[in-house]
mmCIF file of the N, C-alpha and C atoms, coordinates in Angstrom:
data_MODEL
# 
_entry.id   MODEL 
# 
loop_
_atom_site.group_PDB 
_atom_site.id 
_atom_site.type_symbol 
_atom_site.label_atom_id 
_atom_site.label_alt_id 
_atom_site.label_comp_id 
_atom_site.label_asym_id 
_atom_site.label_entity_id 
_atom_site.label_seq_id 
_atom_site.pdbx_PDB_ins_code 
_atom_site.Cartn_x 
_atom_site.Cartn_y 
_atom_site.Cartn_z 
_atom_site.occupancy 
_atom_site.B_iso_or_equiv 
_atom_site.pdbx_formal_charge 
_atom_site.auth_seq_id 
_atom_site.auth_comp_id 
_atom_site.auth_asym_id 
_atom_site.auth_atom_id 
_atom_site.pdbx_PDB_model_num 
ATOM 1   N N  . UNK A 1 1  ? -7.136 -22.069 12.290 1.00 0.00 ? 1  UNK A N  1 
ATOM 2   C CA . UNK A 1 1  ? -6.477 -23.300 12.687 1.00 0.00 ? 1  UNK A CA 1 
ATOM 3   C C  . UNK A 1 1  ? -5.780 -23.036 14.024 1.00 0.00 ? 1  UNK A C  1 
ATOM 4   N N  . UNK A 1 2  ? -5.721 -23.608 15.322 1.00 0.00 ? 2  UNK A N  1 
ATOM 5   C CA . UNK A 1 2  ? -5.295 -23.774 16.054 1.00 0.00 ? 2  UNK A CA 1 
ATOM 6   C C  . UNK A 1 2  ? -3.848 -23.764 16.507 1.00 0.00 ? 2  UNK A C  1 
ATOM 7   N N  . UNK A 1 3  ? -2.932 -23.546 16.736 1.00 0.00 ? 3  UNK A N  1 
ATOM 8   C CA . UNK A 1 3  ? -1.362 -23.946 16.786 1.00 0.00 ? 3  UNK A CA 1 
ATOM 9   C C  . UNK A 1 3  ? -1.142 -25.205 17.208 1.00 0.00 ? 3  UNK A C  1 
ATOM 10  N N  . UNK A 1 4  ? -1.890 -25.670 18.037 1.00 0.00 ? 4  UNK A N  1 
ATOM 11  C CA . UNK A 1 4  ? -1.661 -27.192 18.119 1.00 0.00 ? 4  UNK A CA 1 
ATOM 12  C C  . UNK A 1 4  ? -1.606 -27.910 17.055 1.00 0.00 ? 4  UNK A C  1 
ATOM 13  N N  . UNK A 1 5  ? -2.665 -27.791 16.061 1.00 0.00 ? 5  UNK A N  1 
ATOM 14  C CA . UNK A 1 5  ? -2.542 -28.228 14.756 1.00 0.00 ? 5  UNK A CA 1 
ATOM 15  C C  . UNK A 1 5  ? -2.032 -28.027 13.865 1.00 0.00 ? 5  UNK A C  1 
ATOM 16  N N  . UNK A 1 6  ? -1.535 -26.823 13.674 1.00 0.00 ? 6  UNK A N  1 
ATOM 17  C CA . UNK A 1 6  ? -0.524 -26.064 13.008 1.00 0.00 ? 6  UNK A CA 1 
ATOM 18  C C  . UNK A 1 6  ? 0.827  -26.561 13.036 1.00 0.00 ? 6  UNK A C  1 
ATOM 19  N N  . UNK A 1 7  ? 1.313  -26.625 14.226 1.00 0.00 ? 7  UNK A N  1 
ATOM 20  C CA . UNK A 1 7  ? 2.389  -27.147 14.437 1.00 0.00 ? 7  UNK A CA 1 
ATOM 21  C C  . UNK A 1 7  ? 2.857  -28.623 14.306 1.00 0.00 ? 7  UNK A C  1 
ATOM 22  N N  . UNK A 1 8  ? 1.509  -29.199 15.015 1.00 0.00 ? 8  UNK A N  1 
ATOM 23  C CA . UNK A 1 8  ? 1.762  -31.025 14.527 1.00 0.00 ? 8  UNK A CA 1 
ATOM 24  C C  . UNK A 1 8  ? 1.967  -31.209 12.856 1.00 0.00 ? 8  UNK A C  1 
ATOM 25  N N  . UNK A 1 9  ? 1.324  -30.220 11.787 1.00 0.00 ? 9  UNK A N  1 
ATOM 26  C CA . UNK A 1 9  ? 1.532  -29.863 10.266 1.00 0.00 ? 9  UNK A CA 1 
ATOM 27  C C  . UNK A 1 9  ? 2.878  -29.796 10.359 1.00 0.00 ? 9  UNK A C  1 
ATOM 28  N N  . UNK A 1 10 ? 3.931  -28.830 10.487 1.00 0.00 ? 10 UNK A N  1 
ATOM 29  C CA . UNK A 1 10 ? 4.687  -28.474 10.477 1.00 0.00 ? 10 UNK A CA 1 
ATOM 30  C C  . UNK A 1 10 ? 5.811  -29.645 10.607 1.00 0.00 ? 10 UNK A C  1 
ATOM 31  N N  . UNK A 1 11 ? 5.528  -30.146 11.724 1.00 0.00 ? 11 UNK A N  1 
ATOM 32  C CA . UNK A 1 11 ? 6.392  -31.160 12.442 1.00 0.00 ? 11 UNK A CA 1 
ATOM 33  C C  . UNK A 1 11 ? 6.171  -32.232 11.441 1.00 0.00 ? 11 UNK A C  1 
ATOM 34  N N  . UNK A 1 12 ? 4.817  -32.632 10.594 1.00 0.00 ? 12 UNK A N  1 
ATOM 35  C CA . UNK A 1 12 ? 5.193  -33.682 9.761  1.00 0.00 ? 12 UNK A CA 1 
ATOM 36  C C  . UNK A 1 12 ? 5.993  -33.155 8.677  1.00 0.00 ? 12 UNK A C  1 
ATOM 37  N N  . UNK A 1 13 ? 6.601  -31.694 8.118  1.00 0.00 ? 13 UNK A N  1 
ATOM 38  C CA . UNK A 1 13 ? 6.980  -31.302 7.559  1.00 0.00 ? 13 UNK A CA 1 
ATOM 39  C C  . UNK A 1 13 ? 8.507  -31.155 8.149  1.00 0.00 ? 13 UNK A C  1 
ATOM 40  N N  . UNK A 1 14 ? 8.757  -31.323 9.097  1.00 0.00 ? 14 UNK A N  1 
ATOM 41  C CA . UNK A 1 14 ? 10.586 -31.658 9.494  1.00 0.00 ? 14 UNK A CA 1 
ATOM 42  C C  . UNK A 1 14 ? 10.639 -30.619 10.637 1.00 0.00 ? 14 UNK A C  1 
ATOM 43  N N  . UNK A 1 15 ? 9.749  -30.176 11.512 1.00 0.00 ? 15 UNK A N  1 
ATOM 44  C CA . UNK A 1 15 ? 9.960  -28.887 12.297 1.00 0.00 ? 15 UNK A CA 1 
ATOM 45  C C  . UNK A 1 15 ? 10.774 -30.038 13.380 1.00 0.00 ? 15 UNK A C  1 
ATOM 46  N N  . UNK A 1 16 ? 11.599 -29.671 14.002 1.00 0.00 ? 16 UNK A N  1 
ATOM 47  C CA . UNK A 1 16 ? 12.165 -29.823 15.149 1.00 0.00 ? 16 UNK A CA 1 
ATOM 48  C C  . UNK A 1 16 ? 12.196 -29.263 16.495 1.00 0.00 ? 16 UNK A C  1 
ATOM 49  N N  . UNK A 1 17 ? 11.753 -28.256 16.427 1.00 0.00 ? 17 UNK A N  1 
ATOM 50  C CA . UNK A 1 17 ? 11.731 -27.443 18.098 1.00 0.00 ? 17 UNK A CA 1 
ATOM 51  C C  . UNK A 1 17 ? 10.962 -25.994 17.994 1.00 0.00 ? 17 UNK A C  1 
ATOM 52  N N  . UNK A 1 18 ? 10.430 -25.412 19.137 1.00 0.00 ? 18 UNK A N  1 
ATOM 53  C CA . UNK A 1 18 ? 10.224 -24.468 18.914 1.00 0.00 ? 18 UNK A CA 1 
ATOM 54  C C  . UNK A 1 18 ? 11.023 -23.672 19.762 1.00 0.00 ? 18 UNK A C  1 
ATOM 55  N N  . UNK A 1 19 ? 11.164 -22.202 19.441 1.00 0.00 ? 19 UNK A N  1 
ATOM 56  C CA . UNK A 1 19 ? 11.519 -21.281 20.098 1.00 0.00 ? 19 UNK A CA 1 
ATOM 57  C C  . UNK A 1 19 ? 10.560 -20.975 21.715 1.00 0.00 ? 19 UNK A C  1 
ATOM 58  N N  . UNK A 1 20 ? 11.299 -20.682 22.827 1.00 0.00 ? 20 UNK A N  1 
ATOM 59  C CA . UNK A 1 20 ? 10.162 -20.789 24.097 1.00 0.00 ? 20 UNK A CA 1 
ATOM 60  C C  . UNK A 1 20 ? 10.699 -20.125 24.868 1.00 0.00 ? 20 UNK A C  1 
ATOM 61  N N  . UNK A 1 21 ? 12.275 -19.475 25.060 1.00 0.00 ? 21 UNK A N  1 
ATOM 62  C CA . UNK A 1 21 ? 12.873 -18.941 25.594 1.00 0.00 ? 21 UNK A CA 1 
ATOM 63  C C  . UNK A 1 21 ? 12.875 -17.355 25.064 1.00 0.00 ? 21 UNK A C  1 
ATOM 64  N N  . UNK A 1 22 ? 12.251 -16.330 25.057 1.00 0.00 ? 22 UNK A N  1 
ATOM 65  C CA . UNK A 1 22 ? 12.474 -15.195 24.568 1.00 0.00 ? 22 UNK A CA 1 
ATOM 66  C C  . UNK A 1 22 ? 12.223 -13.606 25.289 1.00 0.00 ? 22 UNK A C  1 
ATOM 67  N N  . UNK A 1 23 ? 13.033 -13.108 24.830 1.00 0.00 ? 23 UNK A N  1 
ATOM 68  C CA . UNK A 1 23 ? 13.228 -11.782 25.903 1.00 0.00 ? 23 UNK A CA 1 
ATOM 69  C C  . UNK A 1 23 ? 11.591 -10.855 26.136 1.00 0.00 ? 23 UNK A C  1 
ATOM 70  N N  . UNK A 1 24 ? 10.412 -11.587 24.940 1.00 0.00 ? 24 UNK A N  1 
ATOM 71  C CA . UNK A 1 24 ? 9.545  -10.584 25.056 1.00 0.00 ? 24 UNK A CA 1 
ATOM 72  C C  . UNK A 1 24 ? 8.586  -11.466 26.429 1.00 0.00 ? 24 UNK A C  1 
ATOM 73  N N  . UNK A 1 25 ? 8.492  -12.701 26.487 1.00 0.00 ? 25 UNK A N  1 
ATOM 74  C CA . UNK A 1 25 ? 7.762  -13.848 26.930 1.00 0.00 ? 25 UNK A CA 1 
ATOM 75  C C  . UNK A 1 25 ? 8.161  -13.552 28.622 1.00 0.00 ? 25 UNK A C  1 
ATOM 76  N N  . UNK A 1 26 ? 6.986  -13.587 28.917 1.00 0.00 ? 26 UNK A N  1 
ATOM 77  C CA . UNK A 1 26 ? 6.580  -13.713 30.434 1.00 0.00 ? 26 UNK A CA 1 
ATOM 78  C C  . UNK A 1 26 ? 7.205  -15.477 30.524 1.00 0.00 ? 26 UNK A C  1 
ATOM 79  N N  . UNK A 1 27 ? 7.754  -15.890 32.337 1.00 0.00 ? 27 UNK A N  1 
ATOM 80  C CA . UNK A 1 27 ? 7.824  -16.902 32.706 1.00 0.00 ? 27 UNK A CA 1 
ATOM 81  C C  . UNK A 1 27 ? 5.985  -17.552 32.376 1.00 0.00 ? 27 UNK A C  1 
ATOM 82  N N  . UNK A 1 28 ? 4.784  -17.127 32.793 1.00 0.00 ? 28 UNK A N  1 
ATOM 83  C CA . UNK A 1 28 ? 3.874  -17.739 32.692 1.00 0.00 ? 28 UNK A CA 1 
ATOM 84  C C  . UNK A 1 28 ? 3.955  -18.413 30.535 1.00 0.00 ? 28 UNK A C  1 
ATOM 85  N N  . UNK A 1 29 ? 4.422  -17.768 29.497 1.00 0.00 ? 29 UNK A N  1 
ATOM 86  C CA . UNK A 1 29 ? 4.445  -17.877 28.325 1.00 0.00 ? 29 UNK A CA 1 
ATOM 87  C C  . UNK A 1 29 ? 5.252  -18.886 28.166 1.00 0.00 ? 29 UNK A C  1 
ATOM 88  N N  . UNK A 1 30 ? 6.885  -18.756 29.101 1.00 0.00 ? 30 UNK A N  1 
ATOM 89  C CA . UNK A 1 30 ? 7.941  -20.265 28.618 1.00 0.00 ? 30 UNK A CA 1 
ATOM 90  C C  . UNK A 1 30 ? 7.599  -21.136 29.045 1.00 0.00 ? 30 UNK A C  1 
ATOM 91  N N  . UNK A 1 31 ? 6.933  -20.888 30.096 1.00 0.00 ? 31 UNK A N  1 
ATOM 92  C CA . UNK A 1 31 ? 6.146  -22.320 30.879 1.00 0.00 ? 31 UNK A CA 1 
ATOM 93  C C  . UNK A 1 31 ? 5.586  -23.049 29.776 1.00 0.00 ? 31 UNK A C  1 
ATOM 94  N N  . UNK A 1 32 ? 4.620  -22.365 29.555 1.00 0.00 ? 32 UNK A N  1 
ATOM 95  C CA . UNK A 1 32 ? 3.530  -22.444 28.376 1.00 0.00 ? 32 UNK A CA 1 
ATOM 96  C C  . UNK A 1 32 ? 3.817  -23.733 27.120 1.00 0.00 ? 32 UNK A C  1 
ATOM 97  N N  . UNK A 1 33 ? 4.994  -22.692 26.765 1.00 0.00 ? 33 UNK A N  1 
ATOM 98  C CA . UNK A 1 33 ? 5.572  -22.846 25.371 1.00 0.00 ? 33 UNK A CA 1 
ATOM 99  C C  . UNK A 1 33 ? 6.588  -24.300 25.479 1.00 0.00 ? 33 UNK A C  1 
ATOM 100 N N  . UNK A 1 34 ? 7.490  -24.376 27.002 1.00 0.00 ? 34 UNK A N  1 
ATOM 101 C CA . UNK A 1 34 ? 8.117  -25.340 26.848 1.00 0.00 ? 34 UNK A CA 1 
ATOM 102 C C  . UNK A 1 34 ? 7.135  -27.036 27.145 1.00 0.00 ? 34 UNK A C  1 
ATOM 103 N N  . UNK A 1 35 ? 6.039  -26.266 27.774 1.00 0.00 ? 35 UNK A N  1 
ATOM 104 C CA . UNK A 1 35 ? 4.980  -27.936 28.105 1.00 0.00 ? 35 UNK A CA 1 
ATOM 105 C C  . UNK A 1 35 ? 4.758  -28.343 26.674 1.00 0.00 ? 35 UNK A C  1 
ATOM 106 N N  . UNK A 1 36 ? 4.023  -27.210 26.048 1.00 0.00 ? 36 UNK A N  1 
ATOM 107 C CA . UNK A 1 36 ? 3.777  -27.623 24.474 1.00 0.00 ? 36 UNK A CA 1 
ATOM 108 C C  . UNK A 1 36 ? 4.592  -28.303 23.519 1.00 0.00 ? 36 UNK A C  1 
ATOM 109 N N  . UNK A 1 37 ? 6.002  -27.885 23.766 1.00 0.00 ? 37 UNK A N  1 
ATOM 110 C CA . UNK A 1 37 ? 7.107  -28.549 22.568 1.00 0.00 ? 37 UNK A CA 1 
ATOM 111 C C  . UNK A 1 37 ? 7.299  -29.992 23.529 1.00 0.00 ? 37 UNK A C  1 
ATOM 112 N N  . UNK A 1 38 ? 7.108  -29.803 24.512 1.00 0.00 ? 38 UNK A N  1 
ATOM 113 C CA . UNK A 1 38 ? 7.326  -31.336 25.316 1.00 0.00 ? 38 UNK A CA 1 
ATOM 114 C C  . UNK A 1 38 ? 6.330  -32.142 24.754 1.00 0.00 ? 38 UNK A C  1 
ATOM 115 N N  . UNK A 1 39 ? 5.157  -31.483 24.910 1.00 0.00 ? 39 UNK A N  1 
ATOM 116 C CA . UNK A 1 39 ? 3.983  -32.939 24.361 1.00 0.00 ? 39 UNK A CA 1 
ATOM 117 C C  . UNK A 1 39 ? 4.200  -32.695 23.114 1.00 0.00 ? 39 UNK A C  1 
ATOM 118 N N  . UNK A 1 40 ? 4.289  -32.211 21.951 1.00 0.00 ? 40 UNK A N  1 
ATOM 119 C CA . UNK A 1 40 ? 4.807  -32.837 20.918 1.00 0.00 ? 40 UNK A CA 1 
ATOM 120 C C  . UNK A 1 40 ? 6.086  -33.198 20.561 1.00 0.00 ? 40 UNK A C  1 
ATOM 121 N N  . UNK A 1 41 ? 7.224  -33.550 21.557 1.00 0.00 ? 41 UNK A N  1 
ATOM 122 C CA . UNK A 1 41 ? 8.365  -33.927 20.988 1.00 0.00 ? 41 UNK A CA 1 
ATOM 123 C C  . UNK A 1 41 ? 9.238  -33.171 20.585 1.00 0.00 ? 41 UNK A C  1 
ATOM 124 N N  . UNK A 1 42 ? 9.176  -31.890 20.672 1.00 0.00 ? 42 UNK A N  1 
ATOM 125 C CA . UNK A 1 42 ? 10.061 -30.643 20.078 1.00 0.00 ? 42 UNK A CA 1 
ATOM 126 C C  . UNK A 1 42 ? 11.286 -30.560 20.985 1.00 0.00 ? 42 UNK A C  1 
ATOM 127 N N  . UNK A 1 43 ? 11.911 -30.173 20.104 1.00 0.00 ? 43 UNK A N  1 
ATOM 128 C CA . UNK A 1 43 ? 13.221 -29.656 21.234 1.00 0.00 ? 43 UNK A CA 1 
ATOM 129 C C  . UNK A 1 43 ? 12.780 -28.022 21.267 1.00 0.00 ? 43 UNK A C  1 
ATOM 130 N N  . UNK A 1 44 ? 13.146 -27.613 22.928 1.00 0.00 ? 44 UNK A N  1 
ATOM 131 C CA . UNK A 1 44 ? 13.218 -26.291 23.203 1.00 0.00 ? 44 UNK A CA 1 
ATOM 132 C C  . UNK A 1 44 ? 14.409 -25.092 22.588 1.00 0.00 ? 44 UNK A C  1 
ATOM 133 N N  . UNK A 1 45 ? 13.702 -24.452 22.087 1.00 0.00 ? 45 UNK A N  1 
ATOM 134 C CA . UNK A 1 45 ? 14.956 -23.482 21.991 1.00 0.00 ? 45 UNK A CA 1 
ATOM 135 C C  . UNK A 1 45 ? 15.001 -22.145 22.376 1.00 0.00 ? 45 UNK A C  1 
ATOM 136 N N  . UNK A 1 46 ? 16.124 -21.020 22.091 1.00 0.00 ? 46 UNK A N  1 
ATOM 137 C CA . UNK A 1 46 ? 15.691 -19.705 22.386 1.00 0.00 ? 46 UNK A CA 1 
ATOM 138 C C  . UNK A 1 46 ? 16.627 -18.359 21.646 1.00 0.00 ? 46 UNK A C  1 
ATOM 139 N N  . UNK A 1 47 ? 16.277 -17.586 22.473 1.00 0.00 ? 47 UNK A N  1 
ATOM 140 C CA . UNK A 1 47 ? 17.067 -16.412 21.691 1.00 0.00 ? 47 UNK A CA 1 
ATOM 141 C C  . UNK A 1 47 ? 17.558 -15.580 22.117 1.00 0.00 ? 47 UNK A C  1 
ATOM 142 N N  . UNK A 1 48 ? 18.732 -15.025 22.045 1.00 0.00 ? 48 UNK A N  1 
ATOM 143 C CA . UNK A 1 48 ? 19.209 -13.779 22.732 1.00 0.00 ? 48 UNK A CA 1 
ATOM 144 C C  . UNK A 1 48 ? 19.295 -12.481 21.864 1.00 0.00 ? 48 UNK A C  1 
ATOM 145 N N  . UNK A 1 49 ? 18.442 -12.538 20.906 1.00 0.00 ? 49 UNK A N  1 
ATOM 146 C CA . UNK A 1 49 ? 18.364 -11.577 20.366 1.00 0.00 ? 49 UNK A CA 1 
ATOM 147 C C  . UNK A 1 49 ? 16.930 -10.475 21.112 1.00 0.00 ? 49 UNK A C  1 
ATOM 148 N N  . UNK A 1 50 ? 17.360 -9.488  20.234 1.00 0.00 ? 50 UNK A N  1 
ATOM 149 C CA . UNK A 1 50 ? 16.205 -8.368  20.203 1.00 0.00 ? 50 UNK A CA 1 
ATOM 150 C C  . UNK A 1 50 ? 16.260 -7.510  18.823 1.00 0.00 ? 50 UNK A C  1 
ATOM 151 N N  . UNK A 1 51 ? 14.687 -7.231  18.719 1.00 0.00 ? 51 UNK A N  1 
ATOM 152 C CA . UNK A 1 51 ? 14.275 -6.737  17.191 1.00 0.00 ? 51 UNK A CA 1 
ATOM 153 C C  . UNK A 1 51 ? 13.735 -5.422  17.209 1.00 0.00 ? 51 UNK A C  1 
ATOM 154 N N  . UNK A 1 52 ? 14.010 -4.668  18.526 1.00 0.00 ? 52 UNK A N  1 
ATOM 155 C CA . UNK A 1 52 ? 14.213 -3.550  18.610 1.00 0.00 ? 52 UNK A CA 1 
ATOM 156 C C  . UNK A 1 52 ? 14.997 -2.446  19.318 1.00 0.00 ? 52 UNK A C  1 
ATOM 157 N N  . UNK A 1 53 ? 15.189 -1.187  19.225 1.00 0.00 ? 53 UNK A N  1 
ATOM 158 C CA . UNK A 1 53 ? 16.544 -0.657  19.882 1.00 0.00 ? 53 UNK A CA 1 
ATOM 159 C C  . UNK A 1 53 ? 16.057 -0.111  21.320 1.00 0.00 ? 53 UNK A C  1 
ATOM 160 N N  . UNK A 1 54 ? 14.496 -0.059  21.031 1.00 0.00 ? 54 UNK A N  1 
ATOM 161 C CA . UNK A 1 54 ? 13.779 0.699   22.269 1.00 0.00 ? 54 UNK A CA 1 
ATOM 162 C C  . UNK A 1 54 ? 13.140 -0.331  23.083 1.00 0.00 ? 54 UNK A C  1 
ATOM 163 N N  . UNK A 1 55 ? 12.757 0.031   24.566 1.00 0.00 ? 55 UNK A N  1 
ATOM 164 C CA . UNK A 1 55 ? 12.210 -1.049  25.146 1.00 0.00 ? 55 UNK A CA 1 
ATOM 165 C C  . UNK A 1 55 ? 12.774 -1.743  26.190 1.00 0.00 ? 55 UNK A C  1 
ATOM 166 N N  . UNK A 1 56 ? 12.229 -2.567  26.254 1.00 0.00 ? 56 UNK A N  1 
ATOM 167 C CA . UNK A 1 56 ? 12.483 -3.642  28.201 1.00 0.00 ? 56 UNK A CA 1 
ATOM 168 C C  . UNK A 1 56 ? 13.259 -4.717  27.719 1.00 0.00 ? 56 UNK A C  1 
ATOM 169 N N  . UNK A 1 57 ? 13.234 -5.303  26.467 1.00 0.00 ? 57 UNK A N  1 
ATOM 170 C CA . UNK A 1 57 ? 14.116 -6.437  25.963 1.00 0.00 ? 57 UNK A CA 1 
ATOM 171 C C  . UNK A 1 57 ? 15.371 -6.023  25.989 1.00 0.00 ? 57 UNK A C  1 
ATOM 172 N N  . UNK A 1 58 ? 16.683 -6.796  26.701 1.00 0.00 ? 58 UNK A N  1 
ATOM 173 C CA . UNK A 1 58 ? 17.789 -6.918  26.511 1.00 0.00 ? 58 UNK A CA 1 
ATOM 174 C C  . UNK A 1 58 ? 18.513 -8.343  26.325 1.00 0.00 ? 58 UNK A C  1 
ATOM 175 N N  . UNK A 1 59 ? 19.379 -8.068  24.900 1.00 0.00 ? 59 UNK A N  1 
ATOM 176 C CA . UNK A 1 59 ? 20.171 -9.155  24.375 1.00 0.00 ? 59 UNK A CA 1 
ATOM 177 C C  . UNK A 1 59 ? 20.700 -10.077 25.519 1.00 0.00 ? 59 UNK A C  1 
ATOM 178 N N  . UNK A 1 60 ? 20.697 -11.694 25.582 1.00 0.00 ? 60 UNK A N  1 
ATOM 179 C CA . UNK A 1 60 ? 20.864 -12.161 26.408 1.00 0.00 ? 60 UNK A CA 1 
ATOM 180 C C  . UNK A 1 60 ? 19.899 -12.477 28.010 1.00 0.00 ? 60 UNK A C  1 
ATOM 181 N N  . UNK A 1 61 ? 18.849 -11.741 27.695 1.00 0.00 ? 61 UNK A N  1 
ATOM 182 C CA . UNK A 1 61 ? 18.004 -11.893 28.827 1.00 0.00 ? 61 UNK A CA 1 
ATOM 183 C C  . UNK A 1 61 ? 16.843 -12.664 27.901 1.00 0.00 ? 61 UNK A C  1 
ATOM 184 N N  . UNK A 1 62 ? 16.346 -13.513 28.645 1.00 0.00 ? 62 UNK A N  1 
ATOM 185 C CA . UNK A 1 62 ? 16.390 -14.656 29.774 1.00 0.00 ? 62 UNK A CA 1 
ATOM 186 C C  . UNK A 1 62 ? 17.478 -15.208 29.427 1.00 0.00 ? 62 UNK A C  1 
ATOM 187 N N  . UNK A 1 63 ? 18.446 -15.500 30.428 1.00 0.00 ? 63 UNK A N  1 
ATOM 188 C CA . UNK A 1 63 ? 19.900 -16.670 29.264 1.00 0.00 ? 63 UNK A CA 1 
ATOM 189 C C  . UNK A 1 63 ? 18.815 -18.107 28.970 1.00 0.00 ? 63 UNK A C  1 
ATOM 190 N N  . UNK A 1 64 ? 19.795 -18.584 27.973 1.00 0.00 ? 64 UNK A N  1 
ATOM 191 C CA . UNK A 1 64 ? 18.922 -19.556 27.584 1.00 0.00 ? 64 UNK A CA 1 
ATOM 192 C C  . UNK A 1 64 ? 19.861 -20.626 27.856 1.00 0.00 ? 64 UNK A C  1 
ATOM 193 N N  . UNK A 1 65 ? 19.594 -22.341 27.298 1.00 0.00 ? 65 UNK A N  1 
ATOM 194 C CA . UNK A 1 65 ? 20.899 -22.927 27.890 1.00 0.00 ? 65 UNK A CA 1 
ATOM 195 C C  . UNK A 1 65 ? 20.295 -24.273 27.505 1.00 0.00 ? 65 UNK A C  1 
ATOM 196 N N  . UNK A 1 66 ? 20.580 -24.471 26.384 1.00 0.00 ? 66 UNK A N  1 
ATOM 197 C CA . UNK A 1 66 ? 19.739 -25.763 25.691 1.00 0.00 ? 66 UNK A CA 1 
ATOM 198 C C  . UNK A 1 66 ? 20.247 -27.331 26.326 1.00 0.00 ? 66 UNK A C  1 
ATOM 199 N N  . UNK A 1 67 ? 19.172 -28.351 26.224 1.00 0.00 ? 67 UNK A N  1 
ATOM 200 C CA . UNK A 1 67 ? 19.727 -29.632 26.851 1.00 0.00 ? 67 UNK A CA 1 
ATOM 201 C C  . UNK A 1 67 ? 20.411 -30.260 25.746 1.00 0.00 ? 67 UNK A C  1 
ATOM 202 N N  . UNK A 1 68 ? 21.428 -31.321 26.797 1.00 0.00 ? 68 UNK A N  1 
ATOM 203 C CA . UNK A 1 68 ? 22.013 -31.439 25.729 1.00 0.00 ? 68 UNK A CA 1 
ATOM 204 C C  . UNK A 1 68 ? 21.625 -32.396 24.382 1.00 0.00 ? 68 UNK A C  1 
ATOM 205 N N  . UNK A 1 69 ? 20.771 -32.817 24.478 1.00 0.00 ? 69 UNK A N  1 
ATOM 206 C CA . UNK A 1 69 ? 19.957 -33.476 23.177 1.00 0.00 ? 69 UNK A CA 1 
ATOM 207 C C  . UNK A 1 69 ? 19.720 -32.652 22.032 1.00 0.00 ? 69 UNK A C  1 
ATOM 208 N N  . UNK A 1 70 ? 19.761 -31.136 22.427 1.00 0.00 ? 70 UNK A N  1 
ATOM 209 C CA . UNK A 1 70 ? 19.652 -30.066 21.248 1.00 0.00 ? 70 UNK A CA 1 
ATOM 210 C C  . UNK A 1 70 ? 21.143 -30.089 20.615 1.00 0.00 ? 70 UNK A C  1 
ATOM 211 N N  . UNK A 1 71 ? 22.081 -30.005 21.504 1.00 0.00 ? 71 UNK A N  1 
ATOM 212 C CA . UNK A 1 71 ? 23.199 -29.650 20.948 1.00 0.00 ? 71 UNK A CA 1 
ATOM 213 C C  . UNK A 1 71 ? 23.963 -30.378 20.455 1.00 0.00 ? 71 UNK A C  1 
ATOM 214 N N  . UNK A 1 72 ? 23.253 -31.873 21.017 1.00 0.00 ? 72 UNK A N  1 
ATOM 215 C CA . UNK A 1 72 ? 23.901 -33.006 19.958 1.00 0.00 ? 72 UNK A CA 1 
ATOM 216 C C  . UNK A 1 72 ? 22.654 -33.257 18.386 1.00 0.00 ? 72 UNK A C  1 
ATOM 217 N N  . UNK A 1 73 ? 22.015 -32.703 18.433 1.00 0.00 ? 73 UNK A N  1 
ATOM 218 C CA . UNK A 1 73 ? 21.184 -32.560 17.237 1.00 0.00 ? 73 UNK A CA 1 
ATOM 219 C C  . UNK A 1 73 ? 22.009 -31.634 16.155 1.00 0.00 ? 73 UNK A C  1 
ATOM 220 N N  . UNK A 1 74 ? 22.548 -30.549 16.758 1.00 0.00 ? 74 UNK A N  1 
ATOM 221 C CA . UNK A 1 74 ? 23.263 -29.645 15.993 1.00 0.00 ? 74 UNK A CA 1 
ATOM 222 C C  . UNK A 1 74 ? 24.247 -29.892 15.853 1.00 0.00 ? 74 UNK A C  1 
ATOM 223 N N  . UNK A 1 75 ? 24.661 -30.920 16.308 1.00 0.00 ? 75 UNK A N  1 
ATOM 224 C CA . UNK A 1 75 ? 26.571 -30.965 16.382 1.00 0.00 ? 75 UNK A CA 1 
ATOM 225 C C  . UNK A 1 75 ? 27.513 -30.285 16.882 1.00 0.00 ? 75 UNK A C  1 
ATOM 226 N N  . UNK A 1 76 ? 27.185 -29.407 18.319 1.00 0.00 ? 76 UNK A N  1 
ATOM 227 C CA . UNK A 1 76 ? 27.791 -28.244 18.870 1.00 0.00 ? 76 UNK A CA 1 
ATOM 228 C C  . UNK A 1 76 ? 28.507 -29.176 19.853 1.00 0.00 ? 76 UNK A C  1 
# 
């Protein structure tokens, strides 16, 4: 199955956004990732985490910095 389709599944299932901002993701990948949650309606999100101790990922890199339509979704 495709992720396009996968995800439009999902989304009839209550998904709200995807993750697109992440320390492992090339700019060519958030590009990617944020066109995709745009054509389906997703809100963008991201992460400042990291899931390992070794490596090129550091916490807080890429900063992320949600619009504010996310953060009034969350109530922040």
């Amino acid at each position: 199955m495709c992720m396009g389709v996968f995800a439009i599944r999902l989304k009839n299932y209550g998904l709200c956004g995807i993750k697109t901002v992440y320390s492992a993701h090339t700019a060519k990948e958030t590009a990617y990732y944020k066109e995709f949650a745009k054509k389906l309606g997703l809100f963008v999100t991201g992460g400042s985490e990291t899931h390992t101790e070794q490596g090129s990922r550091r916490i807080k890199t890429p900063a992320f910095f949600p619009e504010p339509s996310l953060t009034e979704k969350l109530e922040l």
